[in-house]
C-alpha positions in Angstrom: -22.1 12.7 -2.6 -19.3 11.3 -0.2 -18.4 8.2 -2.3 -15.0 8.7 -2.7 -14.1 6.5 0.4 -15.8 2.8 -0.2 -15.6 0.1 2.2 -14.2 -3.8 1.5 -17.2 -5.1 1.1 -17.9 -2.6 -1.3 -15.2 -3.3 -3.3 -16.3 -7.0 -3.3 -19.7 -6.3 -5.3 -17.0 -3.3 -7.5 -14.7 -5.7 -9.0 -15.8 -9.1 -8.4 -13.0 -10.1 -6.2 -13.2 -12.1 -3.2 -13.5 -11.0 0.1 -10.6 -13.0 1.4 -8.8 -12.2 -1.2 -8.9 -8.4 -0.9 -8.1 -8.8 3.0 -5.3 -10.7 1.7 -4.0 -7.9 -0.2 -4.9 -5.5 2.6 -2.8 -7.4 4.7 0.0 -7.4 2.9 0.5 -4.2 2.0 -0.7 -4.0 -1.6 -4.2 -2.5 -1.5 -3.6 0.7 1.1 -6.5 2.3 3.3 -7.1 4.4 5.7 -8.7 3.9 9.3 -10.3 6.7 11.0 -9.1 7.3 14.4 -11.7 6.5 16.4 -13.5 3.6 14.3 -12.2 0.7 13.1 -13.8 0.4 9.3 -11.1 0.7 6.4 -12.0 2.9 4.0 -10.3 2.2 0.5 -10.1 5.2 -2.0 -13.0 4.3 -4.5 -11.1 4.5 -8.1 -7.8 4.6 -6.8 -8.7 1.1 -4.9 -10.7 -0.4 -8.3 -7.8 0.6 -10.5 -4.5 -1.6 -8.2 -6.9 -4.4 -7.8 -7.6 -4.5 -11.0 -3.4 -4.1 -12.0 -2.8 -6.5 -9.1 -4.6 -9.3 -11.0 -3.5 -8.8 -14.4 0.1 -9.1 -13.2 -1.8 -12.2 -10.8 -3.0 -13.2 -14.4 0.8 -12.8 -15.7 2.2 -14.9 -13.5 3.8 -13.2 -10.4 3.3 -13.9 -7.4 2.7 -11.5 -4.1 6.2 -10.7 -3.3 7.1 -9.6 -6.7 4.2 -7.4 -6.5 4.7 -6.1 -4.1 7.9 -5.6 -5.1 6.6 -3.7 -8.7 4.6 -1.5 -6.7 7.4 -0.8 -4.3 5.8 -2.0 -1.2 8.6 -4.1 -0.5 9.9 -3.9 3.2 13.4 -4.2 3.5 16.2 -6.1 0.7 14.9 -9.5 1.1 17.4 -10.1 -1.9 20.6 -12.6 -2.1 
């Protein structure tokens, strides 16, 4: 059973998040994947993929907002501090 390796749409009917919203978090760093060279379909890791989105909206939930997630999770790029 290959099933380690889900796709986004997958992940959609796994944890009841939105599409856009998953992209979203693709996008910007906080949900990682990995792209097989020659095919352009992200594959997320199954539980490791179900367990951040899940963390990602209780802190959501909490009250923070993307960059201080991605901050926490230690995505952030650069200081972007004063």
């Amino acid at each position: 059973m290959s099933s380690e390796y889900v796709t986004i749409g997958e992940l959609v009917r796994l944890t009841g998040a939105r599409y856009s919203t998953l992209k979203y978090y693709t996008e910007e760093g906080i949900l990682p994947f990995e792209q097989a060279e020659g095919n352009l379909t992200r594959r997320y890791k199954r539980m490791e993929s179900i367990e951040r989105i899940a963390y990602i909206k209780n802190l959501r939930d909490g009250g923070k907002t993307i960059a201080e997630i991605k901050e926490i999770l230690g995505k952030s790029k650069g200081s972007g501090k004063s």
